[in-house]
Biopython code that builds the backbone (N, CA, C, O; Angstrom):
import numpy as np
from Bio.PDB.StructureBuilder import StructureBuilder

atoms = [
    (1, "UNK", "N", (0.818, -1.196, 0.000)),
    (1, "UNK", "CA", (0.000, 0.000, 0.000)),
    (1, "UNK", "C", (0.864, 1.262, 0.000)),
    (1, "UNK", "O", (0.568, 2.253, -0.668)),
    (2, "UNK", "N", (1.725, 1.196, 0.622)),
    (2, "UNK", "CA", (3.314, 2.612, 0.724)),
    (2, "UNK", "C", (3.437, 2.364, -0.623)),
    (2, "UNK", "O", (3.199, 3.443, -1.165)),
    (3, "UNK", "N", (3.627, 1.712, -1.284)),
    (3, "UNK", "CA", (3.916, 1.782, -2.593)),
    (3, "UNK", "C", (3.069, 2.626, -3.577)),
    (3, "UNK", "O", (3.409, 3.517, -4.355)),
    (4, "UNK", "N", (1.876, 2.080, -3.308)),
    (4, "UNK", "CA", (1.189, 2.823, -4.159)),
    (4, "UNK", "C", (0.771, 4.570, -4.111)),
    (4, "UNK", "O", (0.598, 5.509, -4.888)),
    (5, "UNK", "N", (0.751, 4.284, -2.737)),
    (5, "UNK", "CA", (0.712, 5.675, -1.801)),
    (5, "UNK", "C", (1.730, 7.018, -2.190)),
    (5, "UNK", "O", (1.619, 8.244, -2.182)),
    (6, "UNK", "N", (2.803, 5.990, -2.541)),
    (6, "UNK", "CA", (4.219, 7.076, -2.975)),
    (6, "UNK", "C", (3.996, 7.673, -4.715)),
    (6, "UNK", "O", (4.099, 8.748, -5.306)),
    (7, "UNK", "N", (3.601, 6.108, -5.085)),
    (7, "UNK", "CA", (3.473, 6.424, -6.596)),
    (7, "UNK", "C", (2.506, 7.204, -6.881)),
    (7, "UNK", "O", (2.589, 7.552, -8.059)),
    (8, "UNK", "N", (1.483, 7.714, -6.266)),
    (8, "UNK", "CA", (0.481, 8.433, -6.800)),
    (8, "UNK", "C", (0.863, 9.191, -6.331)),
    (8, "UNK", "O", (1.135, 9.938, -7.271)),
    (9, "UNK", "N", (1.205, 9.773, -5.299)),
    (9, "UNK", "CA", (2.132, 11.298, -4.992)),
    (9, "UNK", "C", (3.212, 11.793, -5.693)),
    (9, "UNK", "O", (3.340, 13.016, -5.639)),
    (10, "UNK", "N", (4.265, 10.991, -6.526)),
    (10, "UNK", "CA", (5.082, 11.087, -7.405)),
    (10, "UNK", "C", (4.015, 11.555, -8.457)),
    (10, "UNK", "O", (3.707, 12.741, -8.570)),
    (11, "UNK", "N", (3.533, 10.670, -9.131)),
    (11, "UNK", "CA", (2.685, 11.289, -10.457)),
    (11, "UNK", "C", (1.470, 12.794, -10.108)),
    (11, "UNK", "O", (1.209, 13.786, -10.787)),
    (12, "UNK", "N", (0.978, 12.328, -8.755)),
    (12, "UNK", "CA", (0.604, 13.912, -9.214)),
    (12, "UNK", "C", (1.470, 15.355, -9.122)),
    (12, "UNK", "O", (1.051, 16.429, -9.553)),
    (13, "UNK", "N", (2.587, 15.174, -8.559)),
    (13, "UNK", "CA", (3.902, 16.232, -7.915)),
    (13, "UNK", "C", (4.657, 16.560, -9.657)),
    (13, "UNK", "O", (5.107, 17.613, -10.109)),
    (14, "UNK", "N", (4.578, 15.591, -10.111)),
    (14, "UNK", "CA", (4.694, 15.438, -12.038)),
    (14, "UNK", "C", (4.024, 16.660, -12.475)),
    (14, "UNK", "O", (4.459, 17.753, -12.839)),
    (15, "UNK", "N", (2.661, 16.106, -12.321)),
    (15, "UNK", "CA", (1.642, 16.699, -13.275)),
    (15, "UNK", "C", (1.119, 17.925, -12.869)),
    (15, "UNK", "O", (0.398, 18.695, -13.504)),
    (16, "UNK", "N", (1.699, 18.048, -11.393)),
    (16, "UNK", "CA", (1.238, 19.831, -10.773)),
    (16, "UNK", "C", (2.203, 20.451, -11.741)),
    (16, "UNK", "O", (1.905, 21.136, -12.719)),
    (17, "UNK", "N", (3.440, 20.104, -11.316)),
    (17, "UNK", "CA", (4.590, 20.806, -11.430)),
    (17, "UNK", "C", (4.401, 21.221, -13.502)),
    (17, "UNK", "O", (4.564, 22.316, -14.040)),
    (18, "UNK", "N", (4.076, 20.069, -14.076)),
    (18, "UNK", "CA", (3.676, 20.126, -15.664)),
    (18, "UNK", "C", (2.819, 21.613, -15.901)),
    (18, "UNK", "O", (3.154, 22.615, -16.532)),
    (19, "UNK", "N", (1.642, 21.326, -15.162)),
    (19, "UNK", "CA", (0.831, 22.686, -15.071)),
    (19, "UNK", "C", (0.919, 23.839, -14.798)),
    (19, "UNK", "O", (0.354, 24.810, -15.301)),
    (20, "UNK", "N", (2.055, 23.728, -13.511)),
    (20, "UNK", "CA", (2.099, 24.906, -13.121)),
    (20, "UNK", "C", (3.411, 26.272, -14.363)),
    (20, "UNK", "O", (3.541, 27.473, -14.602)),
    (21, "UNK", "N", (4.030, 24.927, -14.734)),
    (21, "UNK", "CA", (4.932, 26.214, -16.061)),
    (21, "UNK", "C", (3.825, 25.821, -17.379)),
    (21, "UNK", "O", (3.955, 26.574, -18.344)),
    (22, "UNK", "N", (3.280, 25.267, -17.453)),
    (22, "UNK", "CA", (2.254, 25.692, -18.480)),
    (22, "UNK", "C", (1.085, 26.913, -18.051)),
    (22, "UNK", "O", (0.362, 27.608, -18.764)),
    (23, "UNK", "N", (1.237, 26.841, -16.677)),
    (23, "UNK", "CA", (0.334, 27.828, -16.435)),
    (23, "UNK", "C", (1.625, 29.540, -16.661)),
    (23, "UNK", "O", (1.396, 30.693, -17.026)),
    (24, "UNK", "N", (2.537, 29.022, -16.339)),
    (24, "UNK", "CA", (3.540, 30.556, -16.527)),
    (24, "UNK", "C", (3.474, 30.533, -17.719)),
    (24, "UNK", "O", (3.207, 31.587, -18.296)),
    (25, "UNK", "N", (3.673, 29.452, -18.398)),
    (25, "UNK", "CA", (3.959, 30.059, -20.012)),
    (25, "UNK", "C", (2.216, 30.378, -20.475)),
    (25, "UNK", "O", (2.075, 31.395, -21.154)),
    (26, "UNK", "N", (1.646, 30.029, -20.333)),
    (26, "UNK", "CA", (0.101, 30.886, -20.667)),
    (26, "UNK", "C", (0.289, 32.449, -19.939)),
    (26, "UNK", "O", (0.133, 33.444, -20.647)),
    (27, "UNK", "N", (0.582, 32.565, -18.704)),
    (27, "UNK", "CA", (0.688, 34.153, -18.162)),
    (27, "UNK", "C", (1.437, 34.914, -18.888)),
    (27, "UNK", "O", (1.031, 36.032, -19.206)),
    (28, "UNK", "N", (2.641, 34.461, -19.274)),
    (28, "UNK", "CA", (3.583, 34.944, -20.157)),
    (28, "UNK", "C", (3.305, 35.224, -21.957)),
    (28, "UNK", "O", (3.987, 35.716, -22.856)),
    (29, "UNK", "N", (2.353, 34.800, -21.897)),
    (29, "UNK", "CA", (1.850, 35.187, -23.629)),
    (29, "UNK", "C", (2.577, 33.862, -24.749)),
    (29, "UNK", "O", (2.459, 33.761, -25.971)),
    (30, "UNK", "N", (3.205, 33.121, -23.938)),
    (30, "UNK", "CA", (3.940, 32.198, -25.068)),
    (30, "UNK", "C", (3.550, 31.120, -25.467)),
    (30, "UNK", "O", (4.145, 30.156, -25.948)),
    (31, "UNK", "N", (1.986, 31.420, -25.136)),
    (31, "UNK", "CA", (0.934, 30.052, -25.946)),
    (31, "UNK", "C", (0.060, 31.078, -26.946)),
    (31, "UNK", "O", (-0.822, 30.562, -27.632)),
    (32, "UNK", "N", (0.235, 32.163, -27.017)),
    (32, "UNK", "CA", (-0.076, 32.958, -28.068)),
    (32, "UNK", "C", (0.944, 32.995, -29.646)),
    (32, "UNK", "O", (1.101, 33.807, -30.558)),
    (33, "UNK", "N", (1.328, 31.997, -29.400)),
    (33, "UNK", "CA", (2.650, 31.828, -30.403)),
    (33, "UNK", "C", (3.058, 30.509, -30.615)),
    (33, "UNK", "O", (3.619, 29.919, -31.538)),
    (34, "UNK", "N", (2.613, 30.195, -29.478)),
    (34, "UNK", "CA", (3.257, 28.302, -29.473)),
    (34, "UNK", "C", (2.458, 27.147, -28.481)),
    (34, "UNK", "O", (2.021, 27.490, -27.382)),
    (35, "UNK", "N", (2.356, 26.133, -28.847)),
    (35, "UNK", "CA", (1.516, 25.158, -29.020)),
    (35, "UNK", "C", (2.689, 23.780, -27.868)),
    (35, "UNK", "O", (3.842, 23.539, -28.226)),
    (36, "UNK", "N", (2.295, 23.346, -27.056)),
    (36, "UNK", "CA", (3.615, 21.987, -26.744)),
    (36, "UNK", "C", (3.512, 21.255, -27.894)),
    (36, "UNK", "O", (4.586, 21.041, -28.456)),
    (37, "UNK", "N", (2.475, 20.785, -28.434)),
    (37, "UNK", "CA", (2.778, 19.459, -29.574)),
    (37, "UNK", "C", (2.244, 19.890, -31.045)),
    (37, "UNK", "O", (1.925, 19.058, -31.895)),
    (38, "UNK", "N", (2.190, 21.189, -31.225)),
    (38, "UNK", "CA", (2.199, 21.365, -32.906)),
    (38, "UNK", "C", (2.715, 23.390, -33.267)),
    (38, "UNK", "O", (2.687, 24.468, -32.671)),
    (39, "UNK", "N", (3.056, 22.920, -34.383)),
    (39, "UNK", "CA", (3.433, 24.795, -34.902)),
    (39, "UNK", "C", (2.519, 25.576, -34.692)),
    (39, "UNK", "O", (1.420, 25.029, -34.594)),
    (40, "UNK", "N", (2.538, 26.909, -34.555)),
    (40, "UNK", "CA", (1.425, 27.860, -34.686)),
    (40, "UNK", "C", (2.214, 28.732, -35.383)),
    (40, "UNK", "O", (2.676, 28.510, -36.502)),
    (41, "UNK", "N", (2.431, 30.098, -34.485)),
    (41, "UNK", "CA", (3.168, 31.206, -35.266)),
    (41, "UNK", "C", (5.045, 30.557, -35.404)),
    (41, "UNK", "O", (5.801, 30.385, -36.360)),
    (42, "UNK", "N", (5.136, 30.418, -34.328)),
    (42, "UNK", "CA", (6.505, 29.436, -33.461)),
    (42, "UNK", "C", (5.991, 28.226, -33.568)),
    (42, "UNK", "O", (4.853, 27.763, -33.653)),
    (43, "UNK", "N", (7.627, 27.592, -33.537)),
    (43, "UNK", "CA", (7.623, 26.241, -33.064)),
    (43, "UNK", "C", (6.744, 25.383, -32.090)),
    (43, "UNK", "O", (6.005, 25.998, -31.321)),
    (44, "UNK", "N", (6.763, 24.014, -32.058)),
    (44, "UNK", "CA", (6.026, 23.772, -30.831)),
    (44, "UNK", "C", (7.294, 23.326, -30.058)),
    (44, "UNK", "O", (8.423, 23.086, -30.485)),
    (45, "UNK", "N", (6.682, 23.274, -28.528)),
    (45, "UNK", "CA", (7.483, 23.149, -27.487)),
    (45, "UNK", "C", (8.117, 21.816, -27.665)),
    (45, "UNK", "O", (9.092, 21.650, -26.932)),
    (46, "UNK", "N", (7.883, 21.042, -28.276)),
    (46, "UNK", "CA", (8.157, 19.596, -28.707)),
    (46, "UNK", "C", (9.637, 19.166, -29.454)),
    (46, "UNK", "O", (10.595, 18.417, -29.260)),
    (47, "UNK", "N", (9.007, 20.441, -30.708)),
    (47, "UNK", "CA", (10.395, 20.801, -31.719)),
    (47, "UNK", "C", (11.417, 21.103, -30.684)),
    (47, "UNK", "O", (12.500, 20.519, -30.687)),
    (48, "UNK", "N", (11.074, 22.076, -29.721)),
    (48, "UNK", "CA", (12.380, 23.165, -29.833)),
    (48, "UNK", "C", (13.042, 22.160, -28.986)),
    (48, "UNK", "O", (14.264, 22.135, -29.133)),
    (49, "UNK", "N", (12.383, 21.027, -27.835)),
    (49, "UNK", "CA", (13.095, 20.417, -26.730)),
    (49, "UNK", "C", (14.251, 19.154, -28.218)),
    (49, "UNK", "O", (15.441, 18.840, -28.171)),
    (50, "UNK", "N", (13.350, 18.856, -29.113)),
    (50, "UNK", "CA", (13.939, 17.549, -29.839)),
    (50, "UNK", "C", (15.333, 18.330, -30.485)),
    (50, "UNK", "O", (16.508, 17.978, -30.377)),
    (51, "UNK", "N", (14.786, 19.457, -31.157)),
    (51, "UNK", "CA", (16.271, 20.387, -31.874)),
    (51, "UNK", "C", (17.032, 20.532, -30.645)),
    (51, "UNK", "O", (18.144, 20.165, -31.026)),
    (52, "UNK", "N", (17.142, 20.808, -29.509)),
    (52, "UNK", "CA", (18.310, 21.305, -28.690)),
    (52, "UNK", "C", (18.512, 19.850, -27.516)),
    (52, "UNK", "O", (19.139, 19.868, -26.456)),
    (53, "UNK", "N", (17.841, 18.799, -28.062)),
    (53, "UNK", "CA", (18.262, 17.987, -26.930)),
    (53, "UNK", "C", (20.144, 17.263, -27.206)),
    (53, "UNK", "O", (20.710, 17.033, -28.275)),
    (54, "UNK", "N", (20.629, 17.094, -25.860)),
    (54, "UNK", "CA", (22.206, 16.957, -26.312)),
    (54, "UNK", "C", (23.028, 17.854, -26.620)),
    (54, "UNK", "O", (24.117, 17.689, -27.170)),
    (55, "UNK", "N", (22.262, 19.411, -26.084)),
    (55, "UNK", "CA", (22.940, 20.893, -26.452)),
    (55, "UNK", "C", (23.224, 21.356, -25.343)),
    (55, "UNK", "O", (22.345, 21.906, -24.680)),
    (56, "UNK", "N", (24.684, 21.230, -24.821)),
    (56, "UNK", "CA", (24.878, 21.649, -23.351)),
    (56, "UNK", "C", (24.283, 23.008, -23.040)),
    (56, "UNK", "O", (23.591, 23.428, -22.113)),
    (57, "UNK", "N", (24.646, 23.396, -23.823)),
    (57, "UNK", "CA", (24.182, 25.316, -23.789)),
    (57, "UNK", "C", (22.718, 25.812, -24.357)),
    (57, "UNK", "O", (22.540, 26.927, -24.847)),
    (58, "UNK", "N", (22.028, 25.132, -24.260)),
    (58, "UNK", "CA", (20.736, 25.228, -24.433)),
    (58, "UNK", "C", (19.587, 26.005, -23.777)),
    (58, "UNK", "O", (18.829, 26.891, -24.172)),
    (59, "UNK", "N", (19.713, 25.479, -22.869)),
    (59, "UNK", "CA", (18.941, 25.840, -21.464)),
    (59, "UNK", "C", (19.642, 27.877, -21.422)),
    (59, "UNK", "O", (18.961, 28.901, -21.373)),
    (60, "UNK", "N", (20.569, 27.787, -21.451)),
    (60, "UNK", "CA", (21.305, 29.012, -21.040)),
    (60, "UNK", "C", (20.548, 30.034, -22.549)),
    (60, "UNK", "O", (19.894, 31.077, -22.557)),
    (61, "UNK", "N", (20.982, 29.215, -23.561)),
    (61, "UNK", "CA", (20.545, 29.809, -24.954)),
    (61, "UNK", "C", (18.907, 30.112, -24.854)),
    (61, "UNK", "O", (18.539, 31.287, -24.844)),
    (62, "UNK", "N", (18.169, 29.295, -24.797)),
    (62, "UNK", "CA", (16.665, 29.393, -24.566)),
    (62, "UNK", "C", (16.074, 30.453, -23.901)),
    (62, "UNK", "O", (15.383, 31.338, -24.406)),
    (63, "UNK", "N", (16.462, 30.281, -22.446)),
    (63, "UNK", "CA", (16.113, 31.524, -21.631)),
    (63, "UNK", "C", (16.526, 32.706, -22.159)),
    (63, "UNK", "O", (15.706, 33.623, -22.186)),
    (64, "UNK", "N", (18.028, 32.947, -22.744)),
    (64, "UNK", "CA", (18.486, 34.251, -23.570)),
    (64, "UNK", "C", (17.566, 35.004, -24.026)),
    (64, "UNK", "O", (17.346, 36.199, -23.826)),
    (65, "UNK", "N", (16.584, 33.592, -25.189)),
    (65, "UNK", "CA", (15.936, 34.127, -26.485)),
    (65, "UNK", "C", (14.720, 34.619, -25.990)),
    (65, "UNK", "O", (14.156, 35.618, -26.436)),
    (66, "UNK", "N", (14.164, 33.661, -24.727)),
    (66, "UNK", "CA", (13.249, 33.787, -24.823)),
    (66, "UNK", "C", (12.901, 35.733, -23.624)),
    (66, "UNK", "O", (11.843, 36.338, -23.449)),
    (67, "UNK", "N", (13.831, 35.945, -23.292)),
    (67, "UNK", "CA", (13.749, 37.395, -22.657)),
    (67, "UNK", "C", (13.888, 38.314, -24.138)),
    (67, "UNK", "O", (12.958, 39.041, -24.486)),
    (68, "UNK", "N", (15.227, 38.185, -25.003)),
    (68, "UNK", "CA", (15.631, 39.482, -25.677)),
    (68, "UNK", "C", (15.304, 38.925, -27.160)),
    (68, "UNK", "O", (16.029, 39.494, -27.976)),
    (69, "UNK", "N", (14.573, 38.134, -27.661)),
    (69, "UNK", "CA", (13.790, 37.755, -28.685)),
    (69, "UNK", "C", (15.019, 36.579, -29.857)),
    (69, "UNK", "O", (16.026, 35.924, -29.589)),
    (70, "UNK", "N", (14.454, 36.751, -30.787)),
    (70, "UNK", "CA", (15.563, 36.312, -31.792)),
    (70, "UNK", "C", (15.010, 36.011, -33.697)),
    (70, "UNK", "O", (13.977, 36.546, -34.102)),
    (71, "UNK", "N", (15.665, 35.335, -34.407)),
    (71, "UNK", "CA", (15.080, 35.430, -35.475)),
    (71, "UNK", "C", (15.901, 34.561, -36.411)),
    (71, "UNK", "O", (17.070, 34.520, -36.026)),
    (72, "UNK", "N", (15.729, 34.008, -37.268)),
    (72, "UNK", "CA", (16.172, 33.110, -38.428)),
    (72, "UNK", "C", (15.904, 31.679, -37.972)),
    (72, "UNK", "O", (15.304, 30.942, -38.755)),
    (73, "UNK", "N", (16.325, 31.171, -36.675)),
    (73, "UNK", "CA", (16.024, 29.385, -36.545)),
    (73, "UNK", "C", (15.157, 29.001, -36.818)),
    (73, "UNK", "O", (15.475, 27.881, -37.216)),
    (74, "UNK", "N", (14.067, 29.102, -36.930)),
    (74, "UNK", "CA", (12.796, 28.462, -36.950)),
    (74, "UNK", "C", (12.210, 29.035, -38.363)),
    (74, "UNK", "O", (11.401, 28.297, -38.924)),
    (75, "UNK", "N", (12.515, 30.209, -38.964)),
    (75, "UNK", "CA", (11.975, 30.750, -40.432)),
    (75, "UNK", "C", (12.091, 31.934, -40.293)),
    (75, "UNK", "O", (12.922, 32.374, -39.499)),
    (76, "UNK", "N", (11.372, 32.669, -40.953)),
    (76, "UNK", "CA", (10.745, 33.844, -41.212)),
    (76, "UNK", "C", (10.360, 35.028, -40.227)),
    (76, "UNK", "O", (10.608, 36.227, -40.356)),
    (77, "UNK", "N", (9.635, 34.317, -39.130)),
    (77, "UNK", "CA", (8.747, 35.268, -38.575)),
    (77, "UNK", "C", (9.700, 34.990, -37.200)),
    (77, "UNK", "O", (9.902, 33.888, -36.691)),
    (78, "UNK", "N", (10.325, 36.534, -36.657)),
    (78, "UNK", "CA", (10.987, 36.508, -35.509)),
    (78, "UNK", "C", (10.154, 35.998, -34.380)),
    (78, "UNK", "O", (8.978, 35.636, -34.359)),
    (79, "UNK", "N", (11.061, 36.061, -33.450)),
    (79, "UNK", "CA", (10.264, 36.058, -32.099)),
    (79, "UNK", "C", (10.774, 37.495, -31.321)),
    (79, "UNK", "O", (11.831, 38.125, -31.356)),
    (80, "UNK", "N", (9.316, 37.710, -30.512)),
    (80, "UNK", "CA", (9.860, 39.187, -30.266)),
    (80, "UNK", "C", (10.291, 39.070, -28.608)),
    (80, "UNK", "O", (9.930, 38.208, -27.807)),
    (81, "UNK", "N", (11.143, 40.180, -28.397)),
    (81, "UNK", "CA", (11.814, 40.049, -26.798)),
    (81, "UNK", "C", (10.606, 39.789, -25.580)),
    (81, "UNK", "O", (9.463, 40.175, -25.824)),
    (82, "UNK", "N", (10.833, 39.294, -24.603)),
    (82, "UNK", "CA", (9.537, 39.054, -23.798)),
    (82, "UNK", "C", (10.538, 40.118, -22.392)),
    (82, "UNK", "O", (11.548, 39.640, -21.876)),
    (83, "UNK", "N", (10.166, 41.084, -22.122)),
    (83, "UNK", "CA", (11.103, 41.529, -21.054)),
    (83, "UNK", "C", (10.364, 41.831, -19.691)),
    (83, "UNK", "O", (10.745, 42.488, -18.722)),
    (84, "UNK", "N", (9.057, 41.069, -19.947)),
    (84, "UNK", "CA", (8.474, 41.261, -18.822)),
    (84, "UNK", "C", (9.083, 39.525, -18.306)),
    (84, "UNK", "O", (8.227, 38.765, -17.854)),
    (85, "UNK", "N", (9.637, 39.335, -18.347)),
    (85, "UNK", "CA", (9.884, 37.985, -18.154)),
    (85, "UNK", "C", (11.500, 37.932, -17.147)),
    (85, "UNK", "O", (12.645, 38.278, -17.437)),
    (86, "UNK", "N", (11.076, 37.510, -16.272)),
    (86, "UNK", "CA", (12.602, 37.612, -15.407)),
    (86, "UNK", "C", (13.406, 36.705, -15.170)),
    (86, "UNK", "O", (12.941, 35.593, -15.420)),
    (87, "UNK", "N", (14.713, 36.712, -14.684)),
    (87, "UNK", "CA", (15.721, 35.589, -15.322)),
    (87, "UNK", "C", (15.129, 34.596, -15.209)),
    (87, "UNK", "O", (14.984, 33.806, -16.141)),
    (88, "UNK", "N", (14.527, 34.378, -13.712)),
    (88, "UNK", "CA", (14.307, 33.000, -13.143)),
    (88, "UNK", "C", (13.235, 32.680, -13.745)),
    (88, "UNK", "O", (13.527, 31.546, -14.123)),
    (89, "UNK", "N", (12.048, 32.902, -14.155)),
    (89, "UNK", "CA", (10.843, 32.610, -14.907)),
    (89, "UNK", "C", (11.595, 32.112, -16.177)),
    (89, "UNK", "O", (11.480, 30.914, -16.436)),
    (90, "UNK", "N", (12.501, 33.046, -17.164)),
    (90, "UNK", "CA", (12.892, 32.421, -18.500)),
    (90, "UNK", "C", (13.497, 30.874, -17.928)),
    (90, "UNK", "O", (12.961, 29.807, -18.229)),
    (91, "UNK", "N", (14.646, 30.990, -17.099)),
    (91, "UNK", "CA", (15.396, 29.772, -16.814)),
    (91, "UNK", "C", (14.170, 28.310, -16.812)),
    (91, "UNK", "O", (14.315, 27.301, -17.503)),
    (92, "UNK", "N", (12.758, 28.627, -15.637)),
    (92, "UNK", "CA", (11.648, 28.080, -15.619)),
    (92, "UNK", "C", (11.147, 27.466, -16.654)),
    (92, "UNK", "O", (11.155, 26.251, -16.851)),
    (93, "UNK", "N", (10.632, 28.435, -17.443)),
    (93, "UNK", "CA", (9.749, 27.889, -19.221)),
    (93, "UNK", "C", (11.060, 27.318, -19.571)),
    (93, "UNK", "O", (10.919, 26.197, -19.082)),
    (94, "UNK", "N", (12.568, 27.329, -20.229)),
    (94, "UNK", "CA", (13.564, 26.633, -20.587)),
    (94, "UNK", "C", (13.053, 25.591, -20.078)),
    (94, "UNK", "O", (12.046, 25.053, -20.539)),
    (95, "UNK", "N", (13.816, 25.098, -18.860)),
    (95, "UNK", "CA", (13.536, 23.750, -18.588)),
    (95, "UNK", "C", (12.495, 23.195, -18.878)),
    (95, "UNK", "O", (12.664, 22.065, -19.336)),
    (96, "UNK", "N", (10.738, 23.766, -18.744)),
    (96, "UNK", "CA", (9.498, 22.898, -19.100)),
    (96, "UNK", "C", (10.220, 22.625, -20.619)),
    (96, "UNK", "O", (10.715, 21.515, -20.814)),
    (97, "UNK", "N", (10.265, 23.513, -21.543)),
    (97, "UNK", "CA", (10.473, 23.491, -22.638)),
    (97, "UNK", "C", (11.190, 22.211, -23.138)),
    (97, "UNK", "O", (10.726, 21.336, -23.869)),
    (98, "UNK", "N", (11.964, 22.263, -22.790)),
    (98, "UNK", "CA", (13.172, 21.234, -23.124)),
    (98, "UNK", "C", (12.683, 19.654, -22.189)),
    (98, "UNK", "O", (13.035, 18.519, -22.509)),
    (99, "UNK", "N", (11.968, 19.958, -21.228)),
    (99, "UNK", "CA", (11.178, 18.076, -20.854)),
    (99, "UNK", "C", (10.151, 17.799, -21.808)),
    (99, "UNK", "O", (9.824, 16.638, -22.054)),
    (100, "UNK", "N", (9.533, 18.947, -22.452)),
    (100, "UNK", "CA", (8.678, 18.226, -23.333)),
    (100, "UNK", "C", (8.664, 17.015, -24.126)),
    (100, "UNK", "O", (7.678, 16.278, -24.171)),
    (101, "UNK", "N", (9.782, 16.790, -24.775)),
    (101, "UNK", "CA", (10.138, 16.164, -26.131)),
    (101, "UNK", "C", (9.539, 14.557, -25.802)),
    (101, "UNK", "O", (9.624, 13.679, -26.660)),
]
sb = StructureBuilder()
sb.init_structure("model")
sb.init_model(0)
sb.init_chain("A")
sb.init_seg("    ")
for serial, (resi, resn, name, xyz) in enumerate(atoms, 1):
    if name == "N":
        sb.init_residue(resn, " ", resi, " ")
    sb.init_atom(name, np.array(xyz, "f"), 0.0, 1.0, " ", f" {name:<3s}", serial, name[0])
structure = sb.get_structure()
């Protein structure tokens, strides 16, 4: 019964924690642009974790972009700076970002 007891506290401590940076990245405007499992204007959160997985500097790169914007990786249409967004929140969405895949 501890067993099971643990495991369902593990999976829901998962699935808060899942929600709760999906809930920042909805506050943050970056589901107005992007999707976890398909393109919209941006990438989906899916792509960007599969393109940078095995990229030591990723996480560091991500959060960068995702404060002071950027443009050419993904196509055409930039992404614009998010500067209401503070280190530790970017560092935050990075990491959800990158468990997606």
């Amino acid at each position: 019964m501890k067993h099971i007891t643990f495991a369902f506290v593990g999976f829901f401590c998962l699935i808060g924690s899942a929600f709760a940076d999906l809930a920042l990245a909805t506050s943050k405007n970056c589901m107005a642009c992007h999707a976890i499992d398909r393109k919209l204007v941006g990438p989906s959160f899916k792509d960007v974790a599969t393109k940078y997985a095995g990229d030591k500097t990723a996480a560091e790169n991500l959060a960068s972009k995702i404060q002071k914007g950027g443009a050419g990786v993904w196509g055409p249409v930039p992404m614009p700076s998010n500067t209401q967004v503070s280190d530790a929140e970017a560092k935050k969405l990075t990491a959800w970002v990158l468990s997606t895949k």
